[in-house]
N, C-alpha and C positions, 0 to 999 in steps of 0.2 A: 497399393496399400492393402495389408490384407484385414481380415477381422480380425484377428489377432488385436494388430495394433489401436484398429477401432474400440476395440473391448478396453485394450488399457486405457488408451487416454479418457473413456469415460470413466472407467473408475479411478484414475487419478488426478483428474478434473473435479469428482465429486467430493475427494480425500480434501482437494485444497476449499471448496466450497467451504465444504465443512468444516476445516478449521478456521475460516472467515468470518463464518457465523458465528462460530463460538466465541470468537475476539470480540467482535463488533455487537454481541448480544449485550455487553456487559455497558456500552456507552452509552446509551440512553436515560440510565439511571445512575450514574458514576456520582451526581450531586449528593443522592438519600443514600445510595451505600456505604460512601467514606466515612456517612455521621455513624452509621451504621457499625461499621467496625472501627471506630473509637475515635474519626478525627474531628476537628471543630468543621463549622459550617465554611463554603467558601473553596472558592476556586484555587486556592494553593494547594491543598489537599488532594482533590481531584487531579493536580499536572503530575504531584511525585507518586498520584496511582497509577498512570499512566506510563510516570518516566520508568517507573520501575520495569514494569514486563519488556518497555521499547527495550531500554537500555542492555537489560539483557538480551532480546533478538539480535541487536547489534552485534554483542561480545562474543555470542555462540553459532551464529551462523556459517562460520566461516569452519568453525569447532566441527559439526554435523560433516560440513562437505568433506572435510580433511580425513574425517574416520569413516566413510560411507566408501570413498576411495582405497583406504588402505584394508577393510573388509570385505571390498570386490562386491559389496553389495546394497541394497540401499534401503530395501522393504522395512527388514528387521527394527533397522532403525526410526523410519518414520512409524512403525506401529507401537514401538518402545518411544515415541517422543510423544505420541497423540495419546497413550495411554497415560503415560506421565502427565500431561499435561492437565486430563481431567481427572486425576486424583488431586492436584493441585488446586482446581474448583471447587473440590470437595472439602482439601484442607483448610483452602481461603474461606468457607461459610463456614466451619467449624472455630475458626479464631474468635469471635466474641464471647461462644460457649465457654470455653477455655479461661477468657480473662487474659488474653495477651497483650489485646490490644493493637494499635494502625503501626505501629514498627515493627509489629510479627505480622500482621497482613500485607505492609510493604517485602519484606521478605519473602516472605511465598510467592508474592507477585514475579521476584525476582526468579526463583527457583520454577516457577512455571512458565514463564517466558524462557527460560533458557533450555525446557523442556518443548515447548511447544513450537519452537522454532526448529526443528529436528524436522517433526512433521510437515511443515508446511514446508521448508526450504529444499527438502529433499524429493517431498511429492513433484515438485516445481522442476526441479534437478531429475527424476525421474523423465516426466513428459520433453526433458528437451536430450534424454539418449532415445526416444522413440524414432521411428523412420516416419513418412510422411508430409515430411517439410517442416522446417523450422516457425513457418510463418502460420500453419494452423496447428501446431502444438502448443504457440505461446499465447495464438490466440485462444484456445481452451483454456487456458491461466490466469489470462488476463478475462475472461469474462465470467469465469470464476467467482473470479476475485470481486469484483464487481457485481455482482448476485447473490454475491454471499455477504457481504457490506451492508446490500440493500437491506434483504432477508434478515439478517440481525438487527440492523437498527429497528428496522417495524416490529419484529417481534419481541425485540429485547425492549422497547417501550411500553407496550404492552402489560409486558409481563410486570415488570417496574411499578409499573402502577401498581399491581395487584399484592406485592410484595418486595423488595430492595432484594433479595437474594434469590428470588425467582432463577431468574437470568443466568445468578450461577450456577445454580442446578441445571438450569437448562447446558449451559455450556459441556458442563461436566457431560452430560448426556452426548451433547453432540461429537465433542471429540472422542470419544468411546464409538460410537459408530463409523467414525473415524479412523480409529484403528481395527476394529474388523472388515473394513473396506481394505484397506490399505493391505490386508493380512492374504486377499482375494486373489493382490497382483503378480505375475508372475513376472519376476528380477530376469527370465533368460529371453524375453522379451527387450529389453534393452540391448542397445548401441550403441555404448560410448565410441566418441572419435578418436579418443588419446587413451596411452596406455595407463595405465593405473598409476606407475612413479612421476610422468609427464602432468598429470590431473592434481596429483598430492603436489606440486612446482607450481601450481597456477592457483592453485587458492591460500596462498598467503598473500595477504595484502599489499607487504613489500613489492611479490612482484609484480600485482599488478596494478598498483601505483606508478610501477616502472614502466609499465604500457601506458602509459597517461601520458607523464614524459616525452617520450619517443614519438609518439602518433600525432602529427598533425590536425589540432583542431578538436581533438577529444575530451577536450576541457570544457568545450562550451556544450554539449549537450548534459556533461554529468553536471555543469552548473543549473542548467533550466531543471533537470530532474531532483536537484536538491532543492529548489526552492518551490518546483511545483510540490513535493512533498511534503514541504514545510508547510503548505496554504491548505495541503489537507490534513497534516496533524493539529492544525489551528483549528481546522471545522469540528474534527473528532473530539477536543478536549471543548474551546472556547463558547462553540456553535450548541453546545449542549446546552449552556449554562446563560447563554445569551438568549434562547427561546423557551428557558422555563423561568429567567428572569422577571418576576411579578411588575420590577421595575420597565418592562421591556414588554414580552409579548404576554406573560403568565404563560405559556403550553405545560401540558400533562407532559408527563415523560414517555407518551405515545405519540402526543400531540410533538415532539420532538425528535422521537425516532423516524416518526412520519415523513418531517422535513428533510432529515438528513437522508434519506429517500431520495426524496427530489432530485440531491445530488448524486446519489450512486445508481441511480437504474440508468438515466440516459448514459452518465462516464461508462457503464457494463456494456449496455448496448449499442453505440455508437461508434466502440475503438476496433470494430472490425472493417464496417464501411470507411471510418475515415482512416482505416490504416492504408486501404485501398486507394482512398483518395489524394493520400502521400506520395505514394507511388506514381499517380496522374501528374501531377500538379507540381511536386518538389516538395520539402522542406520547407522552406523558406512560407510561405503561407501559414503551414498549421503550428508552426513551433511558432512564431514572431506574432503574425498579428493573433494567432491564436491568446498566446499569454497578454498581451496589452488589453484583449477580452477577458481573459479572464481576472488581470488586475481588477479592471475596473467593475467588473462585477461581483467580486469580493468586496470591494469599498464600498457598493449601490449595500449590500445586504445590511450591512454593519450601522447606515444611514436612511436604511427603508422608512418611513414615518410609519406605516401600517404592514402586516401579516403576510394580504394577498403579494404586497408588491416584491417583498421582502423572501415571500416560498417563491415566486418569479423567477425572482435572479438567482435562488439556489438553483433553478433547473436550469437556467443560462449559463452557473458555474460549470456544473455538469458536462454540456455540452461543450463548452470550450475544455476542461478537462481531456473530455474523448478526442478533439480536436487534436490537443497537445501529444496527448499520451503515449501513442504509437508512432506518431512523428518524429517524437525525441529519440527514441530506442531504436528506431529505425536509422537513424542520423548516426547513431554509434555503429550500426553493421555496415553502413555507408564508408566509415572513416577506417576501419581495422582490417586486415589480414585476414580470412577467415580461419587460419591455424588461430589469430589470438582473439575472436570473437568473444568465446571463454570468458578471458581473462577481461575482457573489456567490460559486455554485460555484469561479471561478477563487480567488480568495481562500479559499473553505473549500480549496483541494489545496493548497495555498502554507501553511496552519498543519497541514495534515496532516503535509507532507513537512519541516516544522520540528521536528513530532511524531515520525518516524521519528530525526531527527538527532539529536534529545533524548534517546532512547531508548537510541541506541549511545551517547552521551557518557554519560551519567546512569548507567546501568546497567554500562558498561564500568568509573567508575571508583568510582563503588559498591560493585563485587564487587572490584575491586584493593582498594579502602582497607578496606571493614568485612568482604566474603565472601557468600558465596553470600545467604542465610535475610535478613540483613537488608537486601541489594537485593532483594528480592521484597517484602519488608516496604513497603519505601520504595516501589516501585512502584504494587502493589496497592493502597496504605493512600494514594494521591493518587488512582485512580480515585474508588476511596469519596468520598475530604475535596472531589474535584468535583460527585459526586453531591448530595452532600450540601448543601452550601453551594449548589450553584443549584434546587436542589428547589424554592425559591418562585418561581423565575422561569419555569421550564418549567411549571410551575401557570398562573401568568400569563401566560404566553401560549398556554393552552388553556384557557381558562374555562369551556369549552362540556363537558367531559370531566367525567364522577364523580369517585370519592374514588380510585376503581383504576385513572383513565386512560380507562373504558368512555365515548364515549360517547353521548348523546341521541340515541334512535330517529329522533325530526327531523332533527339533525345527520346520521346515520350515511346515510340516505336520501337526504339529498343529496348526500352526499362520492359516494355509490354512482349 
């Protein structure tokens, strides 16, 4: 691997950082700002500020890969989407000035998610045409991602406190750094696998839905990555509003970012060892009992009686997060072709980010309609009824693996 490639994937490692941060600055204080920019108090407010930018990452992301493809290049665009996107933070604190009001700052929301998914998905898409192996380009992505989660919520709480619009300023700031990083990377560094018209063929959904279809057993890992994603758009919208809850724990909106912490620094730092430990061991451990862990300690937070027990099990979440997380993604390179690898990961981030969308509606009107204890019920208690209910098929498709997931010293010798 030369410096070359070293060089890039740091700086498109820190491209995706940074727009992490910029996302996840904005949630710690999602409560004060909605009232902020014109909506009433209360947790409906909060999911459709949320649904909005998801909603868009969904609808455009596919938009980005398609025209990054057919321009044979990809920079332009991520630095045209990060730029975009914090003018868009800029517009969003400008809408009360104005007198538009929460249906022109839902709007924006939309037009800034559909910008700033440009950057991040392509940064992403970037790091996986780099040489040096697949498996330590996505782990710069994935730990990324995870650092940058962390790094927003603590700091985007913070700043919350200090001000409800802090956070967007900050944002705004950090995606701007964001695209002059991005602006650094040199596009002839890359190595796509597939031709340009083969690449614009595989990022339409149709077809690779059609690889779902076809491949034996590819359903069940996009099933766990949808639902594990739903359990963390649940923590991002619900998890906010459930530990500044007066009624609950009272936390500052630092005191909140803090926690939601807990949960993303071990998920950041964990998913490289235990992707390694998937690799040992099999599948079948970290995806299966991993989620029945992490059910139930979604359900423990939601039921904590006190603070300490309750930040606990956020970092329990965490850790079985990291558990899952590379295990499941790993489960999809296990099962495809590698000509349709592509097409496969693209479709597992496509029921991911439906998994995220899930998360804020589910959850948002979960805690409106029944309240805190039995949205985490509901939550946590479908990780379980997934584990559970695909437990034969993940069997099934490790045959080779003992009774705990271990397995066969033949097998393990080889995978090594």
């Amino acid at each position: 691997m030369s410096d070359d490639d070293r060089g890039e994937r740091r700086l498109l490692g820190a491209v995706v950082l940074a727009v992490l941060i910029s996302q996840v600055l904005l949630y710690p204080g999602v409560p004060d700002l909605v009232v902020a920019l014109g909506a009433p108090a209360g947790i409906d407010a909060g999911m459709w500020f949320l649904v909005a930018e998801f909603g868009a990452f969904v609808s455009f992301a596919v938009v980005w890969g398609a025209a990054s493809d057919a321009l044979g290049k990809r920079v332009p665009l991520i630095v045209a989407g990060a730029l975009g996107g914090a003018t868009s933070y800029l517009a969003l604190a400008a809408v009360p000035g104005l007198g538009l009001g929460f249906r022109a700052a839902l709007v924006v929301r939309v037009v800034g998610g559909a910008l700033t998914i440009g950057a991040f998905s392509l940064a992403i898409t970037s790091l996986m045409d780099l040489r040096g192996g697949n498996g330590r380009n996505m782990g710069a992505a994935g730990t990324a991602i995870g650092l940058g989660a962390a790094v927003g919520s603590v700091v985007g709480g913070a700043l919350a406190d200090l001000d409800p619009f802090y956070p967007v300023y900050a944002g705004a700031a950090v995606l701007a750094v964001a695209g002059l990083l991005a602006s650094t990377v040199d596009d002839s560094t890359a190595t796509p696998g597939r031709s340009v018209e083969d690449s614009r063929e595989d990022a339409g959904f149709r077809h690779v839905l059609s690889r779902a279809r076809t491949t034996r057993g590819l359903l069940v890992p996009l099933a766990f990555g949808f639902v594990d994603r739903l359990t963390a758009g649940f923590f991002a919208l619900v998890g906010v509003y459930y530990f500044q809850d007066p009624g609950t724990f009272g936390l500052s909106a630092a005191g909140a970012g803090a926690t939601l912490a807990l949960f993303f620094v071990p998920f950041a730092l964990l998913q490289s060892p235990f992707g390694s430990l998937s690799d040992r061991v099999g599948r079948f451990l970290p995806v299966v009992v991993g989620s029945v862990a992490y059910g139930v300690a979604t359900v423990g937070v939601g039921v904590a009686p006190v603070y300490p027990l309750a930040a606990g099990l956020m970092v329990l979440v965490g850790v079985c997060g990291a558990l899952m997380a590379p295990a499941t993604m790993a489960l999809v390179t296990d099962l495809v072709e590698p000509e349709a690898r592509g097409a496969a990961m693209g479709l597992f981030n496509v029921f991911g980010s439906l998994g995220f969308l899930a998360g804020f509606l589910v959850g948002g009107s979960a805690t409106e309609a029944f309240g805190y204890t039995p949205a985490f019920l509901a939550v946590g208690g479908l990780e379980l009824a997934i584990a559970l209910a695909l437990f034969p098929a993940v069997r099934a498709l490790a045959p080779g693996e003992g009774l705990l997931g271990l397995r066969g010293d033949a097998e393990r010798s080889t995978s090594e």
